[in-house]
N, C-alpha and C positions, 0 to 999 in steps of 0.2 A: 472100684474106680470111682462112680458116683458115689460111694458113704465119702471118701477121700475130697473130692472137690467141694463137697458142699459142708466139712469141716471147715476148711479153711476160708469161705466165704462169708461163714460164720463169726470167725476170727479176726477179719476183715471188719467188719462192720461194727465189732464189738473196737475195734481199735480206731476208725473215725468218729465216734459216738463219744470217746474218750477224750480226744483230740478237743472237739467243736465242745464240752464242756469246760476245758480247762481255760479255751479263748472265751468265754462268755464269763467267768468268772473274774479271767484277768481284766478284761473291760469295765465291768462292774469296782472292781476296785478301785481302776483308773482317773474312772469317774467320782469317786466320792475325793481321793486325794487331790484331783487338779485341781486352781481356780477357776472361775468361768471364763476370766480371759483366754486363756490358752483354746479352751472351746470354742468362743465366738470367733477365731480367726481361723474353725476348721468350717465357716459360713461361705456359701458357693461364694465365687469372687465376682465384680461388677465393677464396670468402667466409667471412666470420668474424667473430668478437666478438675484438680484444683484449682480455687480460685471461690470466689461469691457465686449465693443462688441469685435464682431469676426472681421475679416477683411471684406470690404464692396463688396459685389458682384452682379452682373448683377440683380438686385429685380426690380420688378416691380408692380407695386397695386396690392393688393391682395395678393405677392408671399409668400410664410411661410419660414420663418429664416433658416429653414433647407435646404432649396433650393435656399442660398447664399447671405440670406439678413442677418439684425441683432439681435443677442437675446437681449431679450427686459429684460432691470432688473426692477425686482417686487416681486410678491411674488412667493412662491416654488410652480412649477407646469409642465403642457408644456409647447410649443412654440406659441408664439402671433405672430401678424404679423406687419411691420413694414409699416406708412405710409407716402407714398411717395406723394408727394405736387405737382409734376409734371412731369408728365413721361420722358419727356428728362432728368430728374436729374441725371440718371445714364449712359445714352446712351456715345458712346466712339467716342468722335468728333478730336481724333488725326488723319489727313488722312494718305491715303496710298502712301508712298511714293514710287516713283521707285526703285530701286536694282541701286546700282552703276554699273558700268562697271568690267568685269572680263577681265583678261588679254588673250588675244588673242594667239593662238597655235602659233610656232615659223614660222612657213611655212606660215602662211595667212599675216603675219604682210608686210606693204608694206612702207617701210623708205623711204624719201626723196619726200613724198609727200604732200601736205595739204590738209586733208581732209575737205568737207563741212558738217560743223556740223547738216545743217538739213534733214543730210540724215540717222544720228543714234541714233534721239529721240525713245525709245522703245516704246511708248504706247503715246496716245492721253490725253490732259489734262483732259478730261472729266471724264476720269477712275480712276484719282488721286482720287475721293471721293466717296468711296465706303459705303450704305446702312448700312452694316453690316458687325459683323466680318468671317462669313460664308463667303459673298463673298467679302471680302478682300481675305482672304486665297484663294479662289477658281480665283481669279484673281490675283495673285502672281505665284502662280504654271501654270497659261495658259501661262504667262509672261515666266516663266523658260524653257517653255517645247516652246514654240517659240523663245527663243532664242537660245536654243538647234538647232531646226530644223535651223534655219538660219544657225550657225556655222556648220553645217553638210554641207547643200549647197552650200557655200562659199571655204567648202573645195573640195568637189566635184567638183567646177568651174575650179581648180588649177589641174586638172587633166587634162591626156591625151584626154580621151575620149569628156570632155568636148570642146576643144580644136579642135579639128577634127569635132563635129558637127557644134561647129560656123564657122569655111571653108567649110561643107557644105552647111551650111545657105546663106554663102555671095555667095556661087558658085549655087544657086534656087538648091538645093541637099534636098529632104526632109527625116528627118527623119524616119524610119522603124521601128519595133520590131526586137531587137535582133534576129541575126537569118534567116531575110529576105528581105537581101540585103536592096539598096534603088533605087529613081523612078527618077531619072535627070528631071529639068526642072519641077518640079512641085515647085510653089511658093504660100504660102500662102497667102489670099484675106489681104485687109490693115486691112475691121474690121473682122478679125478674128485671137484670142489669139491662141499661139504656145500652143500643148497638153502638159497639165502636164508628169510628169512622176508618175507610177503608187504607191499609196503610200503615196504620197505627198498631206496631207489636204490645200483647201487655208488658204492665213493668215487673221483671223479677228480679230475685237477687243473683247479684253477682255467682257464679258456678251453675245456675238454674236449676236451685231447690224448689225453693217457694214462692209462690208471687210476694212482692213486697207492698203496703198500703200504697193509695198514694198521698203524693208528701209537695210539700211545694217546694218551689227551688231556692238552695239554701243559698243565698248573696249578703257578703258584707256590708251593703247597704239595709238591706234588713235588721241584722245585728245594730250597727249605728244609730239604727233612728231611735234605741233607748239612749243612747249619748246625749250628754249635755253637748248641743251644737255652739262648739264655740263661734265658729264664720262667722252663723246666722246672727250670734248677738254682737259681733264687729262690725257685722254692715248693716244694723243699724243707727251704727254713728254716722250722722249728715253732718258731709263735708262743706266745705264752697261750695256755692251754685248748685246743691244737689249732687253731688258726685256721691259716690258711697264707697267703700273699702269690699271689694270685693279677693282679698287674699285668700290663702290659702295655710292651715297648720303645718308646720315645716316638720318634715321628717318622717310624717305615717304614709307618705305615697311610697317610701320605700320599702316597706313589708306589702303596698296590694298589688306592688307591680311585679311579687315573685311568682315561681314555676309552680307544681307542683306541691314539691317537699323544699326544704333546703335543710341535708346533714352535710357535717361536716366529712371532706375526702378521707376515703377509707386508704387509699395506696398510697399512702406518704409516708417516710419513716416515724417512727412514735417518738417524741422526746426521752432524754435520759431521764425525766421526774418520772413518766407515766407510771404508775403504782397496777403489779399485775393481780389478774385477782381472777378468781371463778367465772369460768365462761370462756376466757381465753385459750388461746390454742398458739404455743410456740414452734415453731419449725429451728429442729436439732440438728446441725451437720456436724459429722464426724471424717475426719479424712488424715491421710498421712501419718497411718498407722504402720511398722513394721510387715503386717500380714494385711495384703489389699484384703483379706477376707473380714475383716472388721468396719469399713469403710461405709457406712453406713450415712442415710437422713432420714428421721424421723419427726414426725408433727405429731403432737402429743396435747391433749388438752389440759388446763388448768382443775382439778375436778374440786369440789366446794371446801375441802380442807386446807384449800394451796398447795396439795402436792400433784408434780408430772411424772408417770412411772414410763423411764426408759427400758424397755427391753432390752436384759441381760445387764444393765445396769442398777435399776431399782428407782425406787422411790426417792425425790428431791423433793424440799419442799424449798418456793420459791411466792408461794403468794403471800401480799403485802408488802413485797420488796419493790423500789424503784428497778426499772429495766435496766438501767446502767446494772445494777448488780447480778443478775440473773445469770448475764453469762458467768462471769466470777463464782458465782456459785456452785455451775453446772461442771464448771472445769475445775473447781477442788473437789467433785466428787472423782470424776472422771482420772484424777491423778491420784487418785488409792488404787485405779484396778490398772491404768496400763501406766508407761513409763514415757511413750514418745506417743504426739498426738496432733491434730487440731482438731478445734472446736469454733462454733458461731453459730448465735443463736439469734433467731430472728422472730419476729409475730408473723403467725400464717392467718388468726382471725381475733380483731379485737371485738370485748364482750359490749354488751348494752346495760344500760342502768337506767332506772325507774327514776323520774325527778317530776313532780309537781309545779305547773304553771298555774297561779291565781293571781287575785287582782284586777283591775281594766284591763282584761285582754280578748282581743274578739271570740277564742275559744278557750276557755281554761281548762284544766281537768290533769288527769294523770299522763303520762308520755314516757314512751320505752323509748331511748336516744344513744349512739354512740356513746363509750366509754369516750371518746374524745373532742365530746360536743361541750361548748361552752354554755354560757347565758342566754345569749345572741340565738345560737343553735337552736335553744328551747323555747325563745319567744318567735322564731320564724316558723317553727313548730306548733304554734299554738295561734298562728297567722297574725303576729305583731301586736303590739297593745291597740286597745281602743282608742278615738280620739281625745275619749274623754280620761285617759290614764295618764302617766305622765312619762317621759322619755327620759329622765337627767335622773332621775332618783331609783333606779332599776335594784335592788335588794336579793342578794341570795340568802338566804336562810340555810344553815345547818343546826340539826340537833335546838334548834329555837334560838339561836342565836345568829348574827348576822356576820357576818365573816365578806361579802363583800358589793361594793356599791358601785354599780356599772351606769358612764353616763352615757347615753348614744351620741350625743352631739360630739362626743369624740371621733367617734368612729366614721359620726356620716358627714363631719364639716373637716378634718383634718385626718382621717384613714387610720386614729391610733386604737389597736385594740389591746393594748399592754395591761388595761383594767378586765378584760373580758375573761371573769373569770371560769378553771374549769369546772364542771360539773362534775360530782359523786353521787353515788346511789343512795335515793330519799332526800337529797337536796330542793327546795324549794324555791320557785323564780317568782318574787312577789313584786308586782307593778302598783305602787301607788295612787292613787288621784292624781288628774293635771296638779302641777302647782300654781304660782302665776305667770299670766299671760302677759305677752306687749304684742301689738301689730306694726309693723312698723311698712312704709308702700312710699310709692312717689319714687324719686329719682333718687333711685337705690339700685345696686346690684342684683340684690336676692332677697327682693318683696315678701312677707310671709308673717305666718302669730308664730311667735317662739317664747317660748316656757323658759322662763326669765327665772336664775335664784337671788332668794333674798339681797338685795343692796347693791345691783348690778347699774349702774350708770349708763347714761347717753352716749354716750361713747364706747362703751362696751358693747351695746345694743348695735351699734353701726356696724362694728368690728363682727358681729356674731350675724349682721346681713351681707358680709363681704364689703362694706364698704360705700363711699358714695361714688358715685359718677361722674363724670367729668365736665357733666351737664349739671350738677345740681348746684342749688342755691345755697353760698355757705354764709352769707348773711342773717339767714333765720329759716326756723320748718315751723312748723305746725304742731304741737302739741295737744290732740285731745283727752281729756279726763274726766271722770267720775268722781265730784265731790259732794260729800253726803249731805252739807247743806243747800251749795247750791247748783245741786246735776249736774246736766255737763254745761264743761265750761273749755274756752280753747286759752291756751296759752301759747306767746311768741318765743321762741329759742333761738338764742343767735349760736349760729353753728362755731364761727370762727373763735368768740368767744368758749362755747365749752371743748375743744379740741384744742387750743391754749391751756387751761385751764382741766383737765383731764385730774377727773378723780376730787375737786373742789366745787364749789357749789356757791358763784356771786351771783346778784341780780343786779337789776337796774332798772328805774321806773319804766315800765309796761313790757319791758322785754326780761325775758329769765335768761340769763346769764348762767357763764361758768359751766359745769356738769353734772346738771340736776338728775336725783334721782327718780327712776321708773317704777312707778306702782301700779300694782294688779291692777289689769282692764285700760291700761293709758293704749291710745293710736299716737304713733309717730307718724306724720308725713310730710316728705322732703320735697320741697319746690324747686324748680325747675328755673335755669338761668333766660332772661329774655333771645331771641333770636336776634333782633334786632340790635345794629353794631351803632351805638353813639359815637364814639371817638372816632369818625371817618370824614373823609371831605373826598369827593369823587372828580375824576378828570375826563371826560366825552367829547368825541368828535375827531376832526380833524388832529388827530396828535400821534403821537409813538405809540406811547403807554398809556393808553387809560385804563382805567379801572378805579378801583377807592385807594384811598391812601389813610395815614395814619393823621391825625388833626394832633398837633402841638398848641398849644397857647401861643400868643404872639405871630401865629403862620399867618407869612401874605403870598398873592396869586403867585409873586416871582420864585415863592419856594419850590410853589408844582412846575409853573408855566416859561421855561428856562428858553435858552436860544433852540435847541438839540431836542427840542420836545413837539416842536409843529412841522407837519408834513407841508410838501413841496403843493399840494395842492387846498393849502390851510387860507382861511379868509383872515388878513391883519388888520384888516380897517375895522373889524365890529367882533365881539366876544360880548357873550353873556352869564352872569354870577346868578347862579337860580339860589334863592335863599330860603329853607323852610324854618318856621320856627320850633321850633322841639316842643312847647308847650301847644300853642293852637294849632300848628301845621300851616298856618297860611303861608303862601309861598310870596316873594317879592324878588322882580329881576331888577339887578345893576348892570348896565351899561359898562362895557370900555373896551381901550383899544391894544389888542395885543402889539400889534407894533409900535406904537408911545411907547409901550409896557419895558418892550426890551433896548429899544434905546434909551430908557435912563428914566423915563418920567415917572417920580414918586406920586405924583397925582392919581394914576391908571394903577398903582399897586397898593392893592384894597387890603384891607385886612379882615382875615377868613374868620367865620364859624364854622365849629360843626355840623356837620348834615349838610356842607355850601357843596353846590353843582358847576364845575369851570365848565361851560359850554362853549367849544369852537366849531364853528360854521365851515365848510367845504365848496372851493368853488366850482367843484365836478359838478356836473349836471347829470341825472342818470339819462340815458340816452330815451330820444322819442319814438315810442312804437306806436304802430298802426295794426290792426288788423284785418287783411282781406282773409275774406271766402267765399264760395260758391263757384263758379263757372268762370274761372279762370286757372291756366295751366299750373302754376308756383302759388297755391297760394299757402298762407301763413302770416307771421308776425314779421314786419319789415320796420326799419328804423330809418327815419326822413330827417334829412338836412333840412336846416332853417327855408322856411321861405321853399319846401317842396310842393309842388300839385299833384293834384290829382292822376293827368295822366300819367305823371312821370311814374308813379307808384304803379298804376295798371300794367304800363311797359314794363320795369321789373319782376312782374309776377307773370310774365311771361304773356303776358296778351289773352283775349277772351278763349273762352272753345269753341267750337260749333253749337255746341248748347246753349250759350249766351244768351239770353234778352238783355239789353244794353239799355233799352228805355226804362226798364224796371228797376235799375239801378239805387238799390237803399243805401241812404251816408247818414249813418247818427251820430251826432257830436255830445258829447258829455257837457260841455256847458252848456250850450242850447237844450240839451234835455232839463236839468239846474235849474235855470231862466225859463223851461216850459211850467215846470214841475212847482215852482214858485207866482209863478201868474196863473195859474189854473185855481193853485189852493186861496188867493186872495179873490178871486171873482167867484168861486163856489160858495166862500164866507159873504160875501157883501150879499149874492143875490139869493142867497139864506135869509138872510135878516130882512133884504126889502118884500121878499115875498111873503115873508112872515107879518110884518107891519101893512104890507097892500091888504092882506085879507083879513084882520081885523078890522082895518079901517073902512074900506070897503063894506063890510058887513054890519061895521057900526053906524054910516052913513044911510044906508038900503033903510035901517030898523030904528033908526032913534036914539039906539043903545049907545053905551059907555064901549069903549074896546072890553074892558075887563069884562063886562056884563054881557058882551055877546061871545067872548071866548067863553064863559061861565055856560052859556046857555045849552040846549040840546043840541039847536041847528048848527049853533057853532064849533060843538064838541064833533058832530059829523063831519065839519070842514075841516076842521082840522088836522084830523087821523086821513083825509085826503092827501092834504101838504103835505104830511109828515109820509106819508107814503109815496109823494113825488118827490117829497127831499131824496129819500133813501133812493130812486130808484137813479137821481143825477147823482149820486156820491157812489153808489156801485159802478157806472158808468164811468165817471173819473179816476177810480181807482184800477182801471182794468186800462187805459188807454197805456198805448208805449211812445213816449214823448221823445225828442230831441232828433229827430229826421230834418237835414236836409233838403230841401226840392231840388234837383239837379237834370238835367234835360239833356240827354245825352243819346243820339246815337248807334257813335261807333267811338273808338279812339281816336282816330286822328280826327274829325271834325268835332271831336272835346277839344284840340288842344289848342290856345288864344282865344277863347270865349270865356265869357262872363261864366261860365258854368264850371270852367275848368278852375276850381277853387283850393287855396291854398290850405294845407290840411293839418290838423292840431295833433297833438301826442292821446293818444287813446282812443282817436276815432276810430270806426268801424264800417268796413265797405264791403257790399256784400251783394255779389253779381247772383239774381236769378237766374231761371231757366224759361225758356217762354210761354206765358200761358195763351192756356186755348178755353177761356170759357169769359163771360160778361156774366157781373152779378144783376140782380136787380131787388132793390129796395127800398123801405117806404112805405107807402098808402098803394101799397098795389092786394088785390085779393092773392095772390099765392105768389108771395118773397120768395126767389130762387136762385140759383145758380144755372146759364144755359152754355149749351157749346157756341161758339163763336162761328158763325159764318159772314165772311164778307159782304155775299148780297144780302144781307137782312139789315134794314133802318131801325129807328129810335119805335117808332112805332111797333114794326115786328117783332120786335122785344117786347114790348108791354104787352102786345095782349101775348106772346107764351109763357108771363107771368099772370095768366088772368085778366087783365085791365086794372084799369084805375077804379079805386072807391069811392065812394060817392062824396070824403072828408078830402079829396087827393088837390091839392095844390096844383094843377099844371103849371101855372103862371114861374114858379119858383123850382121847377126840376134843374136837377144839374149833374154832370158829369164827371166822377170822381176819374183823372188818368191814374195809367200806370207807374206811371213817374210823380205822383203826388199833386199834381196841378189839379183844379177846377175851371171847370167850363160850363160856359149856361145851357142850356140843351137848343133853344130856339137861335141864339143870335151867335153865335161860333162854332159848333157843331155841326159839322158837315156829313161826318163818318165816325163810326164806331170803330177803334181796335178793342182787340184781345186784350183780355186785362182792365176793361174797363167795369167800374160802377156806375149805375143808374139810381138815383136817389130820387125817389119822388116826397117832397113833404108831406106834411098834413095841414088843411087849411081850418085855422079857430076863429071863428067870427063873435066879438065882443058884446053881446048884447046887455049884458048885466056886468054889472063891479068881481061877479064871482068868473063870469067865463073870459073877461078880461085878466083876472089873475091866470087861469088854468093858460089862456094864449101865452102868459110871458114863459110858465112853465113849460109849457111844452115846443116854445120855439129854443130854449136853454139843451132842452133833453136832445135836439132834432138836432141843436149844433153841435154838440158834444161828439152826438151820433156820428154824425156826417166827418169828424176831425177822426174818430175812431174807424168806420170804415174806411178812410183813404189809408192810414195805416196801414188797416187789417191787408189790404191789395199790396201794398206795397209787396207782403212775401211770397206771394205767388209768382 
């Protein structure tokens, strides 16, 4: 029973062994007969929108569309994944270029040197090719933040302190910590580095290999200073009056004002010219095939032969072809293996090309740039030409031949880049020499030196600074030039003329005429129209409308001064014609009568000039103010009828306060000040002069001498630094007094009002209620001038002696008592009592015994009056 079972187990297996040979056979055959389409649609299946991809992003095998690759069109579903043919397809091989140079703070910059350029290369070439764009970016920013720290230290150097340690250094002085002095004579060993300062990381390179030298900070301004400076030799053309041309070369601020880099945008569609070539990478879609199992996208790179191998498809060769045809190409192959299809082909990475920048350009050298960089591209790349290059004659060179000529002033005056052409790989970007220059400045749009071609006219020149302005002067500008016999020389240009005449060339004796042409190194500049308006005649005053008007020839007053043109409050009896004349400016007034004027009388209507002034008078009167203040209820600015007094003004300011001193009452009149202020300065003069002529003569009499001969003398020269120091001390004294007071004697209010005190009061006076004082001054010839408190029982006596007494110089005879209200009183023969607020004035007595102490008496009775009119003032304000 076992030999039986395990027969036919036997038999069994020898019959599936047979089986599973004859299917591996059939398969094998299968496969050699099918084509490969039939195979590619037994590929797992994957979902999708027909329709257009997204834009191509950082994908990598395996990556899912959502994460920056492309949706795949197929059928409705989710996202498939897109297959990439070779992982460099999408990698970003544009390197990292260096940062141009930034322009250097005004302090560090050091002119009139030549710098060695191998001392402000930023970064090591090694570092230009970075891995990735992580550390791109993370090596850009080490880059910024050390060149940061450089301009920092650089600027530090230019300091004082910096400055004092290197004289230390040269003198074996070592340096210390802040703080703790230093140590003479200590010199550090040869190998051993000076310590940092604290703070300061070293400098290495970018990724932190190796330290890097150090280097100075590489600035455009550096590079320049080997430029021929044009500015500098424009402004030294003297203008008028010293002005100088301080412009600027038109068009290189545009390359130092850029970022970084500037290439041209990589996610923009490519033109239909763009020529595909080695390095590129196209993204394939395939969709809306009979079996979703074919529905494929693949990104495929261009490899150096120009062929892209699709899987399961094969090898196309498509490089050298404009992109318009690519697809065309991809789809006649595609249409040998299947029958129904779509296709679209798109670029997932454009390649870079190698082009050469030389000539004036602040960096020349080789440059790896987008396959879709222009000219432009490669000069922004090489951070613009230099000043001293030239902007309108831009040259690309192919194969040694020139192929196309880029001007910038298209680009940067009117935005055309239709010339800007593209670049191919080993193209060359050659910049020329400036060619010639014009400056042109003044009342102009867009002031600047522009690089002028051959045969370019005045008028061209304007057009290529925008234009003139609406201020300028089209009579004539300024032309200066350079003529080789005789230097420079200016020449007149009549604007109107060559803007007439555009593209012809008249003159006329001393002015250049027509549309002269612009030679290397000429300055244009445009003058400016006067402010001042000639053609006007002005109407003021009393009228509707004044203001200027327009001056016609033959204009008389009745053109301005009509019936409808004078106000209700206009003066008719009197007008005045202010007349200046336009050459001298002297003025001269005409007389007349506006009311003659307009009833008829041709006599009163003058006949006008320019620059003539109608002056009409107003018979308003601006109203009269007063000013009260101090110790009264309302006070302020009030305005008095004709013929008002004084109380009636105090009654409206509502009556005194309890604080009031009524007797101290100050009224200063502005013309009475006027009238003080003018009789003070004629008796200050007079008794200048006689006191000057007394003491000559005087001393010429004493001695026998001539005046001039005892003014000459020693004794005399001693007298006279006397005078001259009593002059000064009555003219400081006159110049401090406050004139135009009033005496007013007053009370209370109501027994002001019907007295001679109660006085009628003018437009600007000023009234001005104290408060009551509690102290008597004393002053004079007293030993201690004081101020005391006021008591009722104390007399004229008990006063003087709490100011010490009288000196021995002290006048009794002539004491006197300054009131609080302004008045004087003699002390013996009216003085009965003392109030508050009173002055005690004792003089000084000068007894004449010689010619000399007769002058000093006139002097010092001047100084004592002056005094005495000052101190009653000074009381007044207390």
């Amino acid at each position: 029973m076992v030999v039986k079972n395990t027969s036919s187990y036997t038999a069994g297996l020898r019959l599936c062994s047979a089986t599973w040979s004859h299917a591996v056979t059939w398969l094998l055959i299968v496969s050699f007969i099918l084509p490969p389409s039939l195979l590619a649609q037994n590929l797992p299946a994957q979902q999708g929108v027909p329709g257009m991809m997204q834009q191509p992003g950082p994908a990598v095998p395996g990556g899912l569309f959502g994460q920056g690759g492309f949706n795949t069109p197929g059928a409705v579903g989710g996202f498939g994944q897109a297959i990439v043919t070779n992982p460099t397809a999408l990698q970003p091989i544009v390197p990292n270029q260096a940062p141009c140079p930034i322009p250097p703070p005004s302090d560090l910059a050091s002119k009139g040197t030549v710098p060695n350029l191998n001392d402000y290369w930023p970064v090591e070439p090694s570092s230009l090719l970075p891995s990735s764009i992580e550390q791109r970016m993370k090596q850009e920013q080490e880059e910024r933040d050390r060149r940061q720290e450089k301009l920092q230290a650089d600027k530090e150097k230019s300091s004082i302190e910096y400055q004092v340690q290197v004289e230390r250094e040269k003198k074996g002085v070592a340096q210390l910590p802040f703080g703790q002095g230093v140590v003479p004579g200590n010199q550090l060993p040869a190998n051993q580095t000076p310590p940092q300062a604290a703070g300061t990381p070293p400098v290495t390179q970018p990724g932190g290999q190796r330290p890097l030298p150090e280097k100075k900070s590489f600035t455009a301004e550096v590079l320049r200073q080997q430029d021929f400076n044009v500015e500098e030799a424009f402004a030294e053309f003297s203008v008028l009056h010293g002005v100088k041309s301080r412009v600027r070369q038109f068009g290189y601020d545009f390359f130092e004002a850029q970022a970084n880099t500037f290439s041209p945008i990589q996610d923009v569609p490519v033109g239909p010219d763009y020529m595909v070539g080695p390095q590129d990478s196209l993204a394939v879609h395939i969709w809306n095939v009979p079996d979703p199992n074919f529905n494929r996208s693949f990104i495929v790179p261009v490899e150096r032969d120009g062929m892209i191998v699709i899987p399961q498809v094969g090898a196309i060769a498509v490089g050298g072809q404009p992109f318009s045809q690519v697809e065309q190409t991809v789809k006649a192959r595609l249409s040998s293996l299947l029958k129904r299809f779509e296709v679209h082909v798109s670029m997932a990475r454009i390649r870079t090309i190698k082009v050469f920048v030389v000539g004036e350009v602040i960096r020349p050298g080789a440059y790896e740039i987008s396959a879709l960089a222009t000219a432009s591209n490669a000069l922004y790349a090489a951070c613009g030409p230099a000043r001293s290059g030239s902007l309108r004659q831009v040259k690309v060179m192919r194969e040694g031949k020139s192929v196309a000529e880029l001007d910038l002033y298209d680009f940067l005056l009117r935005g055309d880049r239709r010339f800007d052409q593209r670049l191919q790989s080993g193209d060359v970007v050659l910049v020329p020499p400036l060619g010639p220059v014009v400056a042109v400045s003044g009342s102009i749009k867009r002031p600047a030196i522009y690089e002028v071609k051959p045969g370019v006219r005045l008028t061209e020149l304007l057009t290529l600074a925008g234009g003139l302005t609406p201020l300028s002067d089209r009579q004539r500008c300024h032309l200066f030039r350079l003529d080789p016999e005789r230097g420079r020389i200016m020449i007149d240009v009549d604007l109107v003329g060559a803007l007439a005449s555009q593209g012809h060339e008249k003159s006329r004796p001393g002015v250049a005429g027509g549309d002269p042409l612009m030679l290397d190194g000429d300055y244009v500049r445009i003058g400016i129209l006067p402010t001042q308006i000639t053609n006007v005649v002005s109407l003021v005053g009393a009228v509707k409308s004044p203001g200027p008007y327009e001056y016609r020839p033959g204009m008389k007053v009745k053109d301005l001064l009509m019936h409808d043109q004078l106000t209700i409050d206009a003066y008719a009896d009197r007008a005045e014609i202010v007349r200046t004349d336009p050459v001298t400016y002297q003025t001269k007034v005409i007389q007349f009568s506006p009311r003659a004027l307009l009833e008829g009388s041709d006599v009163e209507n003058h006949l006008l000039q320019r620059l003539d002034q109608i002056v009409v008078a107003s018979q308003h009167r601006p109203p009269n103010l007063v000013l009260v203040e101090g110790e009264l209820k309302r006070p302020g600015y009030f305005t008095i009828e004709m013929g008002e007094r004084l109380s009636s003004v105090l009654r409206r300011a509502g009556g005194v306060t309890p604080n009031a001193f009524p007797a101290g009452l100050v009224l200063t009149r502005e013309s009475v000040r006027l009238r003080q202020q003018a009789e003070l300065e004629r008796f200050v003069a007079s008794e200048r002069q006689r006191l000057t002529a007394q003491a000559a003569g005087g001393a010429a009499g004493a001695t026998g001498l001539s005046t001039t001969a005892v003014l000459s003398a020693g004794g005399g020269l001693a007298e006279q630094q006397v005078l001259s120091l009593r002059l000064q001390q009555l003219e400081a004294i006159t110049s401090r007094l406050e004139l135009g007071r009033v005496v007013i004697r007053m009370e209370s209010i109501e027994r002001l009002e019907g007295t001679e005190d109660d006085i009628i009061l003018e437009a600007r006076d000023r009234i001005m209620m104290p408060t009551p004082s509690q102290t008597v001054s004393i002053i004079g010839s007293v030993k201690n001038p004081s101020t005391v408190v006021y008591r009722p029982s104390l007399g004229l006596d008990d006063y003087l002696r709490q100011a010490g007494g009288l000196t021995e110089d002290a006048n009794k005879k002539e004491m006197y008592v300054m009131r609080a209200n302004g008045t004087t009183d003699s002390a013996y023969l009216a003085v009965k009592d003392l109030r508050s607020g009173d002055t005690i004035v004792v003089p000084q007595k000068i007894e004449a015994r010689t010619p000399q102490l007769a002058l000093w008496q006139t002097v010092a009775s001047i100084i004592g009056s002056v005094a005495l009119t000052a101190a009653g003032i000074a009381v007044v304000g207390r």
